[in-house]
C-alpha positions as CSV (number, residue, x, y, z in Angstrom):
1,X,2.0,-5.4,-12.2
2,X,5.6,-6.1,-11.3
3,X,4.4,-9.9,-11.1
4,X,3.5,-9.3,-15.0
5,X,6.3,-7.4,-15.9
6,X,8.4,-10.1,-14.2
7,X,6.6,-13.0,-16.1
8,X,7.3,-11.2,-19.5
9,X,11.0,-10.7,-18.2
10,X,11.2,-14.4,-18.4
11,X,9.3,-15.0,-21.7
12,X,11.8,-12.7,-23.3
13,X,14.6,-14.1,-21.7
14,X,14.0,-17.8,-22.6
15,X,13.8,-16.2,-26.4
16,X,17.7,-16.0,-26.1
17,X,18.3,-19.2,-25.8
18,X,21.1,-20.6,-24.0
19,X,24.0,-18.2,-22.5
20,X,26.8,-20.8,-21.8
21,X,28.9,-22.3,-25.0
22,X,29.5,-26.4,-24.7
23,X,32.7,-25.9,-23.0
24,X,30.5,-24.9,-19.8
25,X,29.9,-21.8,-17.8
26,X,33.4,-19.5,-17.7
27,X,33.6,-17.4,-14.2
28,X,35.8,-14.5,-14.5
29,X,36.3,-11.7,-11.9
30,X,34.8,-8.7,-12.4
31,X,36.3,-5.8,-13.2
32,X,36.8,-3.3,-10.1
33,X,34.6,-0.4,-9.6
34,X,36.2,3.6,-10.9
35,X,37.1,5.4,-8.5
36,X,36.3,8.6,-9.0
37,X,37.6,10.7,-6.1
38,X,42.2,10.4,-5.1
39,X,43.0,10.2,-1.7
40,X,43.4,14.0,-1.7
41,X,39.5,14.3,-2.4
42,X,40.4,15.8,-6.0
43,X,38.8,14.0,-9.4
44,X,40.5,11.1,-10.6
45,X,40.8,11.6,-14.5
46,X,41.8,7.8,-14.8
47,X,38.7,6.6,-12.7
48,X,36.3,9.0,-14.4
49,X,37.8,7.7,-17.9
50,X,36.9,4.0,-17.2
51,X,33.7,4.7,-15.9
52,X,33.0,6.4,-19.0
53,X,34.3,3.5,-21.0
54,X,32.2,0.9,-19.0
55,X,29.0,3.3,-19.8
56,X,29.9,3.1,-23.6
57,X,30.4,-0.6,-23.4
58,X,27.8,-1.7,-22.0
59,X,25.5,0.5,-24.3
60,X,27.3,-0.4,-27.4
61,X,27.4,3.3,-28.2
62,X,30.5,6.2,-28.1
63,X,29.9,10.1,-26.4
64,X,30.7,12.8,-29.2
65,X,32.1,14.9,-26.7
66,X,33.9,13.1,-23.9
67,X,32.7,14.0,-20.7
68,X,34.7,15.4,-17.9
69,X,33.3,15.2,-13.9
70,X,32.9,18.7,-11.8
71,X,32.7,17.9,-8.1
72,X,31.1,20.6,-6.2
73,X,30.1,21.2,-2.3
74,X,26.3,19.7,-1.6
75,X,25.1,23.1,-1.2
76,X,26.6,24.6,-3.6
77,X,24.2,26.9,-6.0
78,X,24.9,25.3,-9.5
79,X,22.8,22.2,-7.9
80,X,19.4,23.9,-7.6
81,X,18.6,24.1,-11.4
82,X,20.3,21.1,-12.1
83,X,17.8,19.4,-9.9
84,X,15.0,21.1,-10.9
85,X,15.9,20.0,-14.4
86,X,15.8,16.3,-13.0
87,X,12.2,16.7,-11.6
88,X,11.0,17.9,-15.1
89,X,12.1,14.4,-16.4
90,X,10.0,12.7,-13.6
91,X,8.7,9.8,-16.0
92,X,5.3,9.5,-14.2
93,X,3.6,12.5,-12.8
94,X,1.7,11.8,-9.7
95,X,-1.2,13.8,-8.1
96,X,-1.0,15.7,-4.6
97,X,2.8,14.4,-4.3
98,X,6.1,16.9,-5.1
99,X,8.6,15.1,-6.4
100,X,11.9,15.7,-4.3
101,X,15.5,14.2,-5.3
102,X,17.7,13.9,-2.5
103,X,20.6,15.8,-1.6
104,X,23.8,15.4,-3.5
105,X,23.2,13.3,-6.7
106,X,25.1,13.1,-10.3
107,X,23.2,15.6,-12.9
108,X,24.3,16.0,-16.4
109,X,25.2,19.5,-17.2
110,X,23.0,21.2,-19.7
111,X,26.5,22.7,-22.5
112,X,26.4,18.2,-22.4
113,X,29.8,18.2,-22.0
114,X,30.4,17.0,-18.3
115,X,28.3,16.0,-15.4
116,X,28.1,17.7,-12.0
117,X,28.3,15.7,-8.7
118,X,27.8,16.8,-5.2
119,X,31.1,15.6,-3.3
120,X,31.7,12.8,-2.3
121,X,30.3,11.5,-5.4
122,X,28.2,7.9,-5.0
123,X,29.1,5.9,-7.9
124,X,25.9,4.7,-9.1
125,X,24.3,8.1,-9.4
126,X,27.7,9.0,-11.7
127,X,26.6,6.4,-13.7
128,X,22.9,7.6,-14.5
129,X,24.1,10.8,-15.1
130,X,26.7,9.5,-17.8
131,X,23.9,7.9,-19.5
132,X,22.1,10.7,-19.5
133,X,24.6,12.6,-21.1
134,X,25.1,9.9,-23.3
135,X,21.3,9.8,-24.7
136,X,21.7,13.7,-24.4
137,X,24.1,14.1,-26.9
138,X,23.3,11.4,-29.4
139,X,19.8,12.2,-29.7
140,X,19.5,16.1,-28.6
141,X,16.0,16.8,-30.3
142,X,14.4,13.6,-28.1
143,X,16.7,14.9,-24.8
144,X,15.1,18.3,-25.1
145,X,11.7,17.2,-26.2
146,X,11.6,15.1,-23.1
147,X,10.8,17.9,-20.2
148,X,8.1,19.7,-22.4
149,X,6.5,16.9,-23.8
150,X,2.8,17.0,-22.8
151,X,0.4,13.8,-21.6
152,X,1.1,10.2,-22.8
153,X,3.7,10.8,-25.4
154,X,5.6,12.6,-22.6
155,X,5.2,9.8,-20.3
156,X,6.8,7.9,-23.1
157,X,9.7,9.1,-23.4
158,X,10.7,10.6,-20.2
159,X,9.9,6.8,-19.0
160,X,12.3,5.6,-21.7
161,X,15.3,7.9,-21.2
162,X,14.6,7.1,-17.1
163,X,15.3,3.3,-17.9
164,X,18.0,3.9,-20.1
165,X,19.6,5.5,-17.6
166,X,19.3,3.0,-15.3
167,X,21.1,1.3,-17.3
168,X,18.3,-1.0,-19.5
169,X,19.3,-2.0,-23.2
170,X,18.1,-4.1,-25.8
171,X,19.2,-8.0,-26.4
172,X,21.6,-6.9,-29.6
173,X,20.3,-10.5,-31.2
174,X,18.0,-11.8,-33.3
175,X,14.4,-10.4,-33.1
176,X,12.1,-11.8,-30.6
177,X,9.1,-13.4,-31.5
178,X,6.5,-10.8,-32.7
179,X,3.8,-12.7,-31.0
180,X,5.6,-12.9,-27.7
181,X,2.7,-12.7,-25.2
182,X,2.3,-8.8,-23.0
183,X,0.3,-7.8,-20.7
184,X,-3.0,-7.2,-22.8
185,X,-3.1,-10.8,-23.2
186,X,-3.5,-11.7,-19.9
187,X,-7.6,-12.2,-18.7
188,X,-6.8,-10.4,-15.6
189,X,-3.5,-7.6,-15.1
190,X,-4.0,-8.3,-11.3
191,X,-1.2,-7.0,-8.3
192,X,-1.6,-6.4,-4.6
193,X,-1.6,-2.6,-3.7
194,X,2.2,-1.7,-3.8
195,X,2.4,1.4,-3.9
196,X,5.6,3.3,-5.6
197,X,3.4,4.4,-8.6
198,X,6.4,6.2,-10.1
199,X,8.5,3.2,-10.6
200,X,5.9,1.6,-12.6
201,X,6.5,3.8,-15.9
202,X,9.8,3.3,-15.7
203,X,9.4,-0.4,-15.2
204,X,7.9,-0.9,-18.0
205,X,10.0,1.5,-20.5
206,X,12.5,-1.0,-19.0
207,X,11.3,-4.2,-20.2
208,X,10.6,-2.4,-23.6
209,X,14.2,-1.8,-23.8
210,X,15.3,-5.1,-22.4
211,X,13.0,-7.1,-25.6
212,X,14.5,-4.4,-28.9
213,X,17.2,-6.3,-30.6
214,X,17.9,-3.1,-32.4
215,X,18.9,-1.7,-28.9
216,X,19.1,2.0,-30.6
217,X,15.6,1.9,-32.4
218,X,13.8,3.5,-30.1
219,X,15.7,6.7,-29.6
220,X,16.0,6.8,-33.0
221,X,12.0,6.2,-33.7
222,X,10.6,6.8,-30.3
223,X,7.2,5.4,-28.7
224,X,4.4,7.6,-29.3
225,X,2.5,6.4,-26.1
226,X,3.0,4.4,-23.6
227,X,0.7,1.5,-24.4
228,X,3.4,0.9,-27.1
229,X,5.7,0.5,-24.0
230,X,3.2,-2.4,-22.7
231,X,3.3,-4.1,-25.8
232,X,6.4,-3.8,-28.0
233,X,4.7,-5.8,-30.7
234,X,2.7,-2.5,-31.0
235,X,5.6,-0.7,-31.6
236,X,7.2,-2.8,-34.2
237,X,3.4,-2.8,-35.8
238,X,3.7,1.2,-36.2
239,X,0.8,1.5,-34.4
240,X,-0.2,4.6,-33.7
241,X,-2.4,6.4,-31.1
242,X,-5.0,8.4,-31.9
243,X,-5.9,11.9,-30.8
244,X,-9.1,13.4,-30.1
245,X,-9.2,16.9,-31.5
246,X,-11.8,19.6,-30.5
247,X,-12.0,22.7,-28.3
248,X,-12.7,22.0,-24.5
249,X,-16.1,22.1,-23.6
250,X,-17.1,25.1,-21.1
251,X,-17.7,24.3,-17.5
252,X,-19.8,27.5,-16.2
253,X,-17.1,30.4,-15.3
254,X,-14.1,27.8,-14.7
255,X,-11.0,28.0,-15.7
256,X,-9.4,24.9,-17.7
257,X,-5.7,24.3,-15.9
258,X,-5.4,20.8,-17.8
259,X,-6.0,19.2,-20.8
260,X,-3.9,16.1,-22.6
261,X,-3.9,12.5,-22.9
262,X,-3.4,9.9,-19.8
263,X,-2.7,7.2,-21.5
264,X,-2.3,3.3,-20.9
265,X,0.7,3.4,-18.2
266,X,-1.0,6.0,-15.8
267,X,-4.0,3.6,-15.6
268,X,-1.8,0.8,-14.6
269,X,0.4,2.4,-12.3
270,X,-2.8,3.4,-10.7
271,X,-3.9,0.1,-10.4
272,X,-0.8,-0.5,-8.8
273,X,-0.9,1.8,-6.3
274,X,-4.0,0.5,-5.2
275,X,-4.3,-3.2,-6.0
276,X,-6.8,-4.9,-8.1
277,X,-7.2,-6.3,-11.7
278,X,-8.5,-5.8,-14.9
279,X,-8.8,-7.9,-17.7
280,X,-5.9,-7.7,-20.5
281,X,-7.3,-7.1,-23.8
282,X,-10.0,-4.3,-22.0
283,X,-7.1,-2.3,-21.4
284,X,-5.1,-3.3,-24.9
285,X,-8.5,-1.9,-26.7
286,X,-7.1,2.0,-26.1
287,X,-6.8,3.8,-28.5
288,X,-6.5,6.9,-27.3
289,X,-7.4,9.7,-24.3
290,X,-7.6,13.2,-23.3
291,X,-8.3,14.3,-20.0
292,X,-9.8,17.8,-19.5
293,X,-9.6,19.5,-15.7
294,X,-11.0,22.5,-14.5
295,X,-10.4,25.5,-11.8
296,X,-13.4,26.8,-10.2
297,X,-14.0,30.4,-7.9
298,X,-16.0,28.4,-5.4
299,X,-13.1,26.1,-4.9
300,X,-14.6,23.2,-7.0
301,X,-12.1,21.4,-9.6
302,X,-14.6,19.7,-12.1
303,X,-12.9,17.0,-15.0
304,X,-14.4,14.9,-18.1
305,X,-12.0,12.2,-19.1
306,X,-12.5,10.5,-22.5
307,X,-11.1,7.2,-23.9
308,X,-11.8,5.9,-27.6
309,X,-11.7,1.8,-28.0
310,X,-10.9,-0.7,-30.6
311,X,-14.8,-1.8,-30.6
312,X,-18.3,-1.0,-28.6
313,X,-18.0,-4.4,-26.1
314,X,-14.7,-3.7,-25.1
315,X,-15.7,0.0,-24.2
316,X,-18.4,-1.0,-22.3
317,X,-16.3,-3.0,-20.5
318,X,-13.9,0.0,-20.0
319,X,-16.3,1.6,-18.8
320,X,-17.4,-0.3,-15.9
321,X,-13.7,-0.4,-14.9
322,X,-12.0,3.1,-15.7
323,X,-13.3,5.3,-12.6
324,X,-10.9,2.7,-10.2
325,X,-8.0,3.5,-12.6
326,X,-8.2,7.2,-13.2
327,X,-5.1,8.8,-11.5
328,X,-5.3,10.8,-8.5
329,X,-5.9,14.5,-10.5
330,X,-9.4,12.7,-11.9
331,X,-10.9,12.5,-7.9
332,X,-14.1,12.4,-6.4
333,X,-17.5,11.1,-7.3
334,X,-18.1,10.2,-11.2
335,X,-20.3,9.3,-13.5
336,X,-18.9,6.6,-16.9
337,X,-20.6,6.1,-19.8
338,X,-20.2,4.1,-23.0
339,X,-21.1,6.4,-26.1
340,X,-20.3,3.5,-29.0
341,X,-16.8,3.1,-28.8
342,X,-16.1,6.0,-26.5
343,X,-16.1,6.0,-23.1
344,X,-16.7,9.2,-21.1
345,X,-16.5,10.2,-17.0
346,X,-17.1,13.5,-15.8
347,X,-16.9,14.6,-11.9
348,X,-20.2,14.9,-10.4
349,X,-22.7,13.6,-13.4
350,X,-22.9,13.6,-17.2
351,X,-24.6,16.4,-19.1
352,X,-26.4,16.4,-22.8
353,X,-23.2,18.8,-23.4
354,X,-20.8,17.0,-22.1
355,X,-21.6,13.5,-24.2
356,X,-22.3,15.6,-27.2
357,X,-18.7,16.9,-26.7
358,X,-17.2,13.7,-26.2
359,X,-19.2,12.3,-29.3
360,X,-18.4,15.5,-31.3
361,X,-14.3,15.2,-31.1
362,X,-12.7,14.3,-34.1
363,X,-10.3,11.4,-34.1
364,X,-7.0,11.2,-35.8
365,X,-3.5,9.3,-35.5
366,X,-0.4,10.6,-34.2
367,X,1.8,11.0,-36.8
368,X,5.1,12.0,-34.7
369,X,6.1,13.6,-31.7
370,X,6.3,17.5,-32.0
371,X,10.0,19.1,-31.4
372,X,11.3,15.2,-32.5
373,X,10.1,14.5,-36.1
């Protein structure tokens, strides 16, 4: 996938055009780095204040509340929520691992007016934390949407705010071509096993970012799934995902402990993780997804996943390939079937009830994202 992401890199960068003037390339000397700690180990207000003028200039966009830096010892107790607020903007969940953060780290405080950093403070971290704070208090609603969002609109935009604060933004120039080739026109989406699942979503909120000419758009209007993070064009389209709306089937005496949307980047960064391919427009015909997983007395955790596709062939073909790119929660043996344009796996077998549920759901499109719109 990183192969992919790196061919569209290139697309969209020979869309710019050339970077140098007539008068040839200009070197100049960068810069030098903040620093953001004196010689007596106490802040330095002038290093702090150009770090937070590089973060504005490169985005293109002012804090409301300038932001001051709190340096605190590495175990000091104000850390522990602060981190546990960064694992609930994780961008891509994934199964049977806990997310940890190292020690020390740069977190945003939650009043948004400064950012805490266990001493000594590394630079780079200081910087993803300013951009945080940045996003934070320009666009509040999506900043505290983000951690509560469920399934594939979550994904979304914790996976956008993630590369933003890496520091990804768009080309501030003239559109790119809305036919500019993604990954769902490729015959085969094919990588080596890589591992690093995680980075994936993240990866590819960055490349969104790095094609919007309007580099603000997307805060302002954010993705509604991922798959409009694959495919930008999507995005400008207004395309939107679809839901599938019904009560969860019963499974005997079980207890239902999940049930929301996967969505198009969990299947890739699946595929990542364990190498393989699958053809381009297969995967670009979701539409939508919900995944529904169950608890059970006797220890068993039974699932049914269901997909709905732009047409009958293409879900067939989705079909044959989904149960290699379910992610690690959907495990175990499984049975996939095309129902039309639906496409629907359950652990151990299919039942009668369990196709006429996944028959029976009503579909509809996402209008907005709830806590956002």
């Amino acid at each position: 996938m990183r192969a992919a992401l790196a061919s569209l890199a290139v697309l969209s960068a020979g869309a710019l055009g050339p970077v140098c003037g007539s008068g040839g390339i200009h070197v100049t000397n960068p810069p030098p780095e903040p620093v953001l700690v004196d010689t007596h180990g106490e802040v330095d207000s002038g290093g702090v204040d150009a770090l937070v003028a590089e973060v504005e200039q490169q985005r293109g966009l002012g804090f409301i509340q300038r932001p001051t830096l709190e340096l605190v010892a590495d175990g000091d107790p104000r850390l522990a929520p602060l981190r546990d607020a960064a694992r609930a903007l994780e961008a891509c969940p994934v199964a049977d691992v806990q997310p940890s953060l190292p020690r020390g780290g740069c977190f945003p405080d939650p009043s948004l007016e400064w950012i805490v950093c266990a001493a000594p403070p590394d630079l780079g971290d200081a910087r993803r934390a300013l951009r945080r704070l940045l996003d934070a208090q320009n666009y509040p609603a999506l900043a505290r949407a983000a951690p509560v969002l469920r399934g594939d609109p979550g994904v979304a935009v914790r996976s956008l705010l993630a590369a933003s604060a890496n520091g990804a933004s768009g080309r501030r120039g003239p559109p790119p071509d809305p036919k500019l080739p993604d990954l769902f026109d490729l015959p085969a989406i094919q990588v080596e096993s890589q591992g690093a699942p995680a980075e994936g979503c993240v990866a590819i909120a960055e490349n969104f970012l790095s094609l919007q000419n309007d580099p603000e758009a997307p805060f302002r209007s954010p993705p509604l799934s991922t798959e409009q993070l694959v495919s930008p064009r999507r995005y400008w389209a207004g395309e939107k995902p679809r839901v599938l709306v019904g009560g969860p089937p019963r499974v005997g005496d079980c207890e239902r402990v999940g049930d929301e949307s996967v969505g198009v980047a969990r299947l890739l960064v699946t595929l990542l993780a364990k190498g393989g391919s699958v053809p381009g427009p297969v995967l670009g015909a979701w539409q939508g997804d919900r995944g529904v997983r169950f608890a059970c007395a006797d220890g068993r955790a039974p699932w049914i996943y269901v997909a709905e596709l732009s047409d009958a062939p293409r879900a067939a073909r989705f079909a044959a390939e989904i149960q290699r790119l379910l992610p690690g929660e959907f495990a175990g043996p499984s049975e996939a079937r095309a129902l039309g344009r639906r496409v629907v796996v359950a652990s151990g077998g299919l039942s009668q009830s369990i196709t006429d549920w996944a028959t029976a759901l009503a579909s509809q499109p996402l209008s907005g994202l709830p806590g956002i719109d």
